[in-house]
N, C-alpha and C positions, 0 to 999 in steps of 0.2 A: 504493500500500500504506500509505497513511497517515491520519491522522485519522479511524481506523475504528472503531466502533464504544464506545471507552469515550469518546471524543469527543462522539460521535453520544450518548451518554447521556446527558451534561453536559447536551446542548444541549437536549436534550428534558425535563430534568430541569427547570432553571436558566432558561429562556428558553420558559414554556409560550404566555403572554399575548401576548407582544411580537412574535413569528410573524404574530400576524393585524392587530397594530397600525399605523393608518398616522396621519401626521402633518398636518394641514392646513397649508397653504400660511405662514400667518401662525403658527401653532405653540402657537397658544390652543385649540387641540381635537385632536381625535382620533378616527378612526373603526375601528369592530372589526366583524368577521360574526359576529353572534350567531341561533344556529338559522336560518340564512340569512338574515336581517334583514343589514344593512349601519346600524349604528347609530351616532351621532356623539353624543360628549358634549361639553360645554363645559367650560373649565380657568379657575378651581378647583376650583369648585361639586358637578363632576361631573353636570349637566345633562344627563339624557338626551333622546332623540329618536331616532325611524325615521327613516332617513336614507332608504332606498329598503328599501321591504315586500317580503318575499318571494314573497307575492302580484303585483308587478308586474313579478315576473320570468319569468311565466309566458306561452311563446311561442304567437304566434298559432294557435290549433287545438288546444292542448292543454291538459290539465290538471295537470300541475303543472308547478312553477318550477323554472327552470337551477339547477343545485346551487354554489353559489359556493367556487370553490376559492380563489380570490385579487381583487385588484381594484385597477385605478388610477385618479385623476380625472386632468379633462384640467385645464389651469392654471387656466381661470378655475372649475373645478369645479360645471359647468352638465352635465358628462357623466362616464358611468362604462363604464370595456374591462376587460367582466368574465370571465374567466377558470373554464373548466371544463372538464370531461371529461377529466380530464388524466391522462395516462399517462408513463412514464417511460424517459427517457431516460439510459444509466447510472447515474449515483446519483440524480438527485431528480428528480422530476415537472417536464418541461421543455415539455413537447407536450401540446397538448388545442386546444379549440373557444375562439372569441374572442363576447362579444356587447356590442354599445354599447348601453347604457339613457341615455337624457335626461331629466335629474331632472324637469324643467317638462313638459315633453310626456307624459312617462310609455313613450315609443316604447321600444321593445327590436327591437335588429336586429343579426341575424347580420354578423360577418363575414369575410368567406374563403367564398364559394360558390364552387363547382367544386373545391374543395381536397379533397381525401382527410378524412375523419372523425380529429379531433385528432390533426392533424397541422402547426395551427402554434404560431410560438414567439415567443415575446420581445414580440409586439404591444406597441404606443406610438403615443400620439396626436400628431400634429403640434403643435406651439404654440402655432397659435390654434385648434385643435380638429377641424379641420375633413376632417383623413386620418388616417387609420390605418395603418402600417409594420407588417408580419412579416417573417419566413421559413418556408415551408413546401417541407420535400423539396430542403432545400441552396439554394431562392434567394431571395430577397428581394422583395419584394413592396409596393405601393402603393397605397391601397383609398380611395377619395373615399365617403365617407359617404353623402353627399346622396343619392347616384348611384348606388352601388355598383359604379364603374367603378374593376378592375383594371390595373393597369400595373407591369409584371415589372422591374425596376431589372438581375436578371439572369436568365438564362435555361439554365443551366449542365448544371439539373437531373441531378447527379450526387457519388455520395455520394464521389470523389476532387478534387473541383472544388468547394469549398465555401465558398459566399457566405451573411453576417452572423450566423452562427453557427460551432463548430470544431471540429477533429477532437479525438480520444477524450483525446489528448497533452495539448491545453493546458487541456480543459480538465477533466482530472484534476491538473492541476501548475499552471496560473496563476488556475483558478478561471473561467478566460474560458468563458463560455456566451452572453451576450448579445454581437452583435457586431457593431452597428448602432447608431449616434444620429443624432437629428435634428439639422439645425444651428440656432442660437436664431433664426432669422429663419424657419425651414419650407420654406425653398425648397430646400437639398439634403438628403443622408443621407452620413455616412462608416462606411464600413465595413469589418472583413477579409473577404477572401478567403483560402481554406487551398489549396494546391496538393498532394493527397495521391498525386498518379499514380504519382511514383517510391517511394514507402511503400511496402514491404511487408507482407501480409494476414499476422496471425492469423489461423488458422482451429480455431475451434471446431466442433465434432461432435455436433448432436441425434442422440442414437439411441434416444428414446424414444419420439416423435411418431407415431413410423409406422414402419412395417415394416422401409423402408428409410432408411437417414441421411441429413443434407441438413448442409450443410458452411453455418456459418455466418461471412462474413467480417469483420476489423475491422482496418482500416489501423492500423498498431501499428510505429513506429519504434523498435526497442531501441539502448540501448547501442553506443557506436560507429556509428550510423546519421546521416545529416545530417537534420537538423530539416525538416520538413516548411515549402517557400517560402511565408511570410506576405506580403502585400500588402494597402494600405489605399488604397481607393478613394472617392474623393466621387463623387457620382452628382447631379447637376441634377432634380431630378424635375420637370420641367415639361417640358424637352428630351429626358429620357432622358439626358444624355451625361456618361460616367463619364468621371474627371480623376483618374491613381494618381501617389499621392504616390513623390517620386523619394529617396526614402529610400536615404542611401549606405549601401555594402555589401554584401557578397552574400548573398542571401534564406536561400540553404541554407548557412549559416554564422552565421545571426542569429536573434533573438525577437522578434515587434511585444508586447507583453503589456497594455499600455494606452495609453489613446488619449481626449483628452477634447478635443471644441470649445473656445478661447477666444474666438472672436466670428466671425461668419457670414464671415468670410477667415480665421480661422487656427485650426490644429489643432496642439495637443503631441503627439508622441507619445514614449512609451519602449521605445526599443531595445535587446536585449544582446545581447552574443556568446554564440556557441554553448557557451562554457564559465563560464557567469555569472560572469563577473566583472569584465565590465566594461557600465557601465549609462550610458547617451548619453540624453539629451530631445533632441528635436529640434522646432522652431517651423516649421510646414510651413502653406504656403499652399495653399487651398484651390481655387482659380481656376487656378494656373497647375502645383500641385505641386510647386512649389520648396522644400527642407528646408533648413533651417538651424540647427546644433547652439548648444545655449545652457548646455547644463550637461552635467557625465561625471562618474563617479565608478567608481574600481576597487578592487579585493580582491583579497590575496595566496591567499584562498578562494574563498567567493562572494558574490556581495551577492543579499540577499531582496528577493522584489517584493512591497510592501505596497501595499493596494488600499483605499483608502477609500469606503465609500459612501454612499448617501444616509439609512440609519442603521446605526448598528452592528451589527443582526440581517439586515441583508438576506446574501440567499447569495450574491449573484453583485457584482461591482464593477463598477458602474455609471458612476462619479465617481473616480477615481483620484486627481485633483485636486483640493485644497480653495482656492477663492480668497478672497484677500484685497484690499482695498483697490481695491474695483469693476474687479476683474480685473487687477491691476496684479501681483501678486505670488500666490504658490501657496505652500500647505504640502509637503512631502517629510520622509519618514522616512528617515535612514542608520544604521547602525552605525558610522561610518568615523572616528569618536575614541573606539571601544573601547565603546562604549554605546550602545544604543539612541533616538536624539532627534531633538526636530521642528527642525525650518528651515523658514525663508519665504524663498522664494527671486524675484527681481523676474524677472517674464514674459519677457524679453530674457536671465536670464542674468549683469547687470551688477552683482548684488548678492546677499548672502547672510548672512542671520544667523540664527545660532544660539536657540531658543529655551528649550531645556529644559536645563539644567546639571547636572552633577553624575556620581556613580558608579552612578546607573539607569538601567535601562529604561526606554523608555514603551512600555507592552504594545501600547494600541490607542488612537487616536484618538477619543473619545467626542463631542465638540463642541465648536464656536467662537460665541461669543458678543462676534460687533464688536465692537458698540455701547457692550461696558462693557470690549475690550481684553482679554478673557480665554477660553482655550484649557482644555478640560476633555479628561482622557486616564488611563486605565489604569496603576497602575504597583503596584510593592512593594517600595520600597530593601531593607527588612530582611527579609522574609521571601520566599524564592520559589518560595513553594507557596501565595499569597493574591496576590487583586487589589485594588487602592482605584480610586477617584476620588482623579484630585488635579486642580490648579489652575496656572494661573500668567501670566504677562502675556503679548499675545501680542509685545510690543515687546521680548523678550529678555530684559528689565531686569525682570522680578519674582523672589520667590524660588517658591517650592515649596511648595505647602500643598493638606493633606491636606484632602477634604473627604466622605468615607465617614467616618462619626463611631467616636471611639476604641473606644468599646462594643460597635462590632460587628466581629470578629477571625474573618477568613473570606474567601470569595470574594463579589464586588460584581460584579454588572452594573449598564446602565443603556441608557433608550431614553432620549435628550437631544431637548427640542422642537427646531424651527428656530432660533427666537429665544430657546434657551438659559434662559427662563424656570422650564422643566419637566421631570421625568423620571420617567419609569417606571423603580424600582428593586427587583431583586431580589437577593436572599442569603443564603445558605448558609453553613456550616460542617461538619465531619465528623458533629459530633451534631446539631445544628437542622437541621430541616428547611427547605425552598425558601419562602421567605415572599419577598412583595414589596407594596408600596403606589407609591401616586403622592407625589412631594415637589416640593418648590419649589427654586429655587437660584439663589443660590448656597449658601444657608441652611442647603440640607439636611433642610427641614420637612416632617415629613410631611401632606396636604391629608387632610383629612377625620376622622371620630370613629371607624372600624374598625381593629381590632389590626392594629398595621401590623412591621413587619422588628424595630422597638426590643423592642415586645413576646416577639415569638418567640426572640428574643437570649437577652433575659433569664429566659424561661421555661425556655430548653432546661437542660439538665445536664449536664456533661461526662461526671460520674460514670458513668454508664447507658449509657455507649458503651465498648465494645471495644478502641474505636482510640487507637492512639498515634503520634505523627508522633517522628522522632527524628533524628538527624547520624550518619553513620558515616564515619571515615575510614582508609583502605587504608592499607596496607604502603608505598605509596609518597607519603601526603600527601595524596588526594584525600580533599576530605569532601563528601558527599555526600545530600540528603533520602532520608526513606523513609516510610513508614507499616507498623503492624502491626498485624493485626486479632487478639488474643488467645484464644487456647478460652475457652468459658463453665466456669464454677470454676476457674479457672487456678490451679492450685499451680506456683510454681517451683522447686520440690524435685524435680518431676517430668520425664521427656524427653516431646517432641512432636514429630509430624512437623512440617513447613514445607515451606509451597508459594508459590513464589516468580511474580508478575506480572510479566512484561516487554514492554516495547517497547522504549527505549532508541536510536531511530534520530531524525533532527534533527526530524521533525514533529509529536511529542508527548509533552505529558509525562505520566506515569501519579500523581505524586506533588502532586495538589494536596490544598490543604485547602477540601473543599464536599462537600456531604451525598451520600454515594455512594461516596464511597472507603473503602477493605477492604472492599466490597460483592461478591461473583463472580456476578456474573451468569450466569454457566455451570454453574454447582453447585446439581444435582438435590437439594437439602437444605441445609444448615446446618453450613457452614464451623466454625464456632465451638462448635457444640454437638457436633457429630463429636469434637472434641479435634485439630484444625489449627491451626498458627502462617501466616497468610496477611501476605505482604510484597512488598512492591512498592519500589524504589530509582529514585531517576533521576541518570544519570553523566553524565558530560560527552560533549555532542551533542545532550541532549537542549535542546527550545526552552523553557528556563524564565529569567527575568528576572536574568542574573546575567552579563552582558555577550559582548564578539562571541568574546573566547580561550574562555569555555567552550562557546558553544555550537558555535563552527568548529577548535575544536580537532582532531573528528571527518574534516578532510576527510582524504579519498582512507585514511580507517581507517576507514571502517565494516565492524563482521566481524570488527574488533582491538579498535581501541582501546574503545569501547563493553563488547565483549565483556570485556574484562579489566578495567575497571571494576566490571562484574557480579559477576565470580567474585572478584576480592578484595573486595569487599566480602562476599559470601555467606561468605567466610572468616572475614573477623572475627565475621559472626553466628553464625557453627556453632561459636565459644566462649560462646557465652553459655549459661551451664548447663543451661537448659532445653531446648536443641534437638539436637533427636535424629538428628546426623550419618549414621545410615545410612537414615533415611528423610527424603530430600531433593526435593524436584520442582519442575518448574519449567512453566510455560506462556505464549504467548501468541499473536496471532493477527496475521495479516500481516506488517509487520516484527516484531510481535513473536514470530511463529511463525520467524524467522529468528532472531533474538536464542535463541531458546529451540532450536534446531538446533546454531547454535554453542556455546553453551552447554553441552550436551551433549554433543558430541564434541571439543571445546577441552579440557574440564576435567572429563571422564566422575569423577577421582576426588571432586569435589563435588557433583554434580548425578547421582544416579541413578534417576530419569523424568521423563519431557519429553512432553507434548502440544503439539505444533506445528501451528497448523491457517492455512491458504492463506499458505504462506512461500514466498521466494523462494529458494530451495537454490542457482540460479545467479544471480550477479547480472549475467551475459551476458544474462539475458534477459530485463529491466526496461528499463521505458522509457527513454529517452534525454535526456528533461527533468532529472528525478531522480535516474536516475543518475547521469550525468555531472555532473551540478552538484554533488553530494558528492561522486563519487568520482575526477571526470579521464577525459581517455580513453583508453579501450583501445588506440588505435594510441599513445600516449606512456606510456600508465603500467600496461598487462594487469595483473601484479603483483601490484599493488595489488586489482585487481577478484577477480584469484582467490584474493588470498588472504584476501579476506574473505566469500567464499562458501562455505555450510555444505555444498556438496557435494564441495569440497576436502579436509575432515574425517572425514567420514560414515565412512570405513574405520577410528576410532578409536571408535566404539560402544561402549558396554561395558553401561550401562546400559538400561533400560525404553524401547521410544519408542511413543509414537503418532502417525502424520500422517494429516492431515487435509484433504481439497482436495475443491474443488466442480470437474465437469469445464466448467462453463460459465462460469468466472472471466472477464474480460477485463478485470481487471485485473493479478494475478498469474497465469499463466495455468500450463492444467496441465501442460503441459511440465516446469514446477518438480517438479512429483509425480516423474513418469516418470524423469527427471533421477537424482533422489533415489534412485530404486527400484532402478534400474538399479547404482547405485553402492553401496548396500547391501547387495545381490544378488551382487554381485562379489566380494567381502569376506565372503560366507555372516554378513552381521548379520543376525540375525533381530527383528522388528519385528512390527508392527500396523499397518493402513492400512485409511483405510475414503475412499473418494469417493464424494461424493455428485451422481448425473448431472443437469446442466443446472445447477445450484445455480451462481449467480456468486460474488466474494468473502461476500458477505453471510451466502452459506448459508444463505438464510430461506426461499426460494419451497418451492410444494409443499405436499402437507395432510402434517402427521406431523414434518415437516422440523424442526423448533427443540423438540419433544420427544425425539426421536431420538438427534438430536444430545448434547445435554446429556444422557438416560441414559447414550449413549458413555462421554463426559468421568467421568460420578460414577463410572462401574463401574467404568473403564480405573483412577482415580487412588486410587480404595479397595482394589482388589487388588491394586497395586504399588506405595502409598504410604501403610499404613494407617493408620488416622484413631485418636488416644485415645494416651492419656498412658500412658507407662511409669515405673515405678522406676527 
């Protein structure tokens, strides 16, 4: 239930270019698909060139070319495993058809014959080029080029016994989707295996299809459930013969969550307990399976798994580990001195220093650049609703320096070369729009004579925009960000309604400063021209750059302490003169369709209407990743769980509700609905409900579907919360 959709906005917003960007080896160029072209430019110049014609993507017998959805080279970049037909495996397109082009030859050739039509995954080329790895249909797979001879690493074939990719759990909560690497020499593969048999099925219900229903099932551990047995196995590809790492501990009591080669005998991998909070590496030998712990780290909370990869857009984490000093030593992020910072830690274990100081965060790791001893990475000491670039040694001993220029006050991405020479940067603010160019660095320069992010900085206005970010702090000391998107003619002489956005759970924040925020993307019309006070707060729990007490302050209170954050803050705003205490509403979707449930029936005297749409109303019946890592578990701490589930509440209604559930979630699923119904029902609260069938969290599939929807929302929140200023 997290990272949904105003996430997904961001990321589409803020990161258009860089999606299709890949890096070359040495990190003086870069290749993009343009109208199916595969075009590489050289760096600084911006030298174009066809790298591979779309024309020569066109398979024997036919007339037109593979549609290129993605694309990898092999290392010496003599070959490309081009990526199409892709379909979608719960959130992004993971499954479709594999084809090798060979830039000299011009040859294009399938591969995966005999396999079901896109139905594999993760393809990767061997080393020295020469095989090809999947998974298709849960096993894993070995494909000789030359030859097109298949050899099955496993043969399981079964969607509760799942080799080199994982079940629904991890990888909606660790991000884990690819679950195979090559080892740097080619000769094995290490990979997970999920063990789902003891899992119990969700079952979802088509009853649109056809006449009759057809039960569709989804291995789904909730809450209280033991974690589904992870195992990593090396496999010999030449022998066939798999070697499973003897990782201490018991399987169904533990997390594998990443796992990177360090040289063709030994593998890291990272371990936690079932209750995150304690996080083990372990140096595991690949020949005989033997583990050996070299680093731990615990939490009175839980400790995050950050996943680095091979650049900061990619989706899935590839590379967990970043090495240093020809594999002698790795990067690691902790919280564990109250701040978010990098450490380089030596391979064995025997050493550890520190390398980022101070009272910040480092949001996200951007890049290392050896050669000149400097570490580039995400952060915002002062403000944390912005990101920068900053800098610093990677030897511990430098200080801190900003390197996003002062002129631009907002949110910064960046694609960092290899060799740290280069980046694609883009940025935003509430009123500027998404600008981005290429720069040099450490410099900061921008390459080339096209208006580039300085320009658009300086053009935009602040005047011209609506929005105001502000501080508010509670009754009890908390202070807290927000934004307000103001009516268009605002008198403050005048009362207006206010419609409040929330999410407010540890996975996101709603309150950053970048072009899109006080945006609703659910409102059939115009916020601001209606006469709406639209606001948004983020309390503590939420993940914004302001250290490990505020953001774990939430454990085992989510459904409290969040919540009560909420509403006293909504308290101190419903004194500011303009705002028109009896027209109050509040919405949000996923957790923040939870956040917007309790809300409601916590504090029905603040909030009277609420759009809740795909919420968890029990938190009995969320996954087991998730939950239990904020909240404890149900056999030690129930308590806690129910009382922070808005179907504990629901008999104090008093106000407007709307909910909202798709029946084909699998991720909130709709039990949360019926939950909800049943408890309202009982209580005679009278409500609104609309589900939409087959619709998963997203609620987009179907023709009609995202119009629908949104007329709902406008009509539901204009005749229970109406829009226009009063006297």
């Amino acid at each position: 239930m997290k990272r949904f959709l105003i996430v997904g906005l961001v990321f589409l917003i803020c990161r258009g270019q860089a999606q299709s960007l890949r890096w070359s080896g040495d990190g003086n160029s870069y290749y993009e698909i343009e109208n199916n072209d595969i075009v590489k430019y050289e760096l600084p110049g911006q030298t174009r060139s066809v790298f591979v014609s779309a024309k020569d993507l066109i398979p024997a017998g036919q007339t037109q070319p593979i549609s290129v959805r993605d694309f990898h080279l092999s290392d010496d970049g003599s070959q490309l495993l081009i990526y199409t037909n892709s379909r979608r495996v719960w959130r992004l397109d993971t499954e479709g058809d594999y084809w090798v082009f060979h830039s000299k030859t011009k040859k294009l050739k399938p591969i995966g014959k005999g396999h079901p039509a896109s139905s594999l995954r993760f393809a990767k080329f061997s080393p020295d080029g020469s095989q090809v790895a999947y998974v298709s249909e849960y096993d894993l797979y070995v494909e000789d080029i030359a030859t097109g001879k298949q050899t099955a690493i496993t043969s399981n074939h079964s969607r509760k016994l799942i080799s080199g990719t994982f079940d629904w759990v991890y990888e909606e909560e660790f991000s884990c989707r690819d679950g195979f690497q090559w080892s740097p020499d080619g000769k094995q593969i290490a990979f997970w295996q999920i063990d789902a048999a003891k899992i119990k099925d969700y079952y979802m219900i088509n009853t649109t299809d056809s006449a009759y229903s057809h039960i569709i099932p989804v291995e789904y551990p909730t809450i209280g459930q033991s974690p589904s047995p992870a195992k990593i196995g090396v496999a010999n590809v030449a022998g066939n013969k798999i070697t499973w790492l003897n990782i201490p501990g018991d399987p169904q009591q533990h997390y594998l969550p990443r796992m990177e080669w360090l040289s063709p005998s030994e593998i890291l991998i990272q371990q936690l307990n079932r209750k995150q909070n304690e996080s083990k590496i372990f140096s595991c030998q690949a020949l005989t399976g033997e583990a050996k712990q070299i680093y731990v780290e615990t939490d009175k909370a839980w400790i995050d798994v950050y996943g680095f990869s091979e650049n900061s857009y990619a989706l899935d984490f590839r590379h967990p580990f970043v090495w240093l000093n020809n594999k002698k030593e790795f990067l690691w992020l902790s919280d564990k001195d109250g701040w978010v910072h990098l450490y380089r830690i030596a391979k064995d274990g025997s050493k550890e220093t520190l390398i980022t100081r101070g009272n910040y965060d480092v949001i996200e790791l951007q890049g290392v650049d050896e050669k000149n001893n400097t570490v580039y990475f995400l952060a915002s000491p002062a403000n944390a609703t912005q990101k920068y670039l900053y800098k610093t040694s990677l030897n511990g001993k430098g200080k801190l320096e900003r390197v996003s220029p002062a002129s631009q006050t907002g949110t910064h991405s960046y694609s960092i070369s290899p060799n740290g020479q280069y980046a694609f940067h883009e940025f935003s603010n509430y009123y500027t729009r998404p600008a981005e160019e290429w720069i040099t660095l450490p410099a900061h320069k921008a390459i080339g004579t096209q208006p580039g992010v300085e320009e658009a900085a300086k053009a935009a206005d602040p005047s011209k925009s609506n929005i105001e970010f502000f501080k508010i702090k509670t009754e009890e000391g908390i202070e807290m960000d927000g934004w307000v998107a103001k009516p268009t003619d605002f008198d403050p002489q005048k009362k207006y309604p206010v419609l409040f956005f929330v999410y407010t759970e540890p996975a996101s924040q709603t309150v950053t400063d970048r072009f899109g925020a006080g945006k609703n993307f659910m409102f059939n019309g115009n916020l601001a021209k209606e006469g709406y006070l639209y606001i948004s707060i983020d309390g503590r729990g939420t993940p914004g750059p302001k250290g490990r007490e505020w953001r774990k302050s939430i454990y085992r209170k989510i459904g409290q302490l969040n919540i009560r954050d909420q509403a006293l803050a909504a308290k101190e705003i419903l004194k500011w003169p303009y705002v028109d205490a009896d027209r109050v509403a509040v919405w949000g979707w996923s957790g923040g369709g939870s956040t917007t449930l309790n809300l409601l029936f916590q504090y029905p005297e603040i909030y009277k209407t609420g759009i809740a749409i795909a919420a968890v109303a029990n938190q009995l019946t969320y996954d087991n990743i998730y939950q239990e890592r904020y909240m404890g578990l149900p056999q030690e701490n129930l308590e806690d769980i129910v009382n922070g589930s808005p179907v504990t509440y629901a008999k104090n209604l008093k106000g407007n509700l709307l909910y909202i559930h798709g029946t084909g979630d699998d991720n909130v699923h709709y039990n949360n609905a019926e939950m909800l119904l049943n408890e309202l029902i009982k209580y005679n609260k009278q409500f609104q409900f609309m589900a939409y069938p087959n619709r998963t969290h997203g609620i987009s599939e179907g023709e009609g579907t995202q119009k629908h929807l949104s007329t709902l929302y406008s009509e539901y929140l204009r005749k229970y919360c109406p829009p226009g200023a009063k006297k």
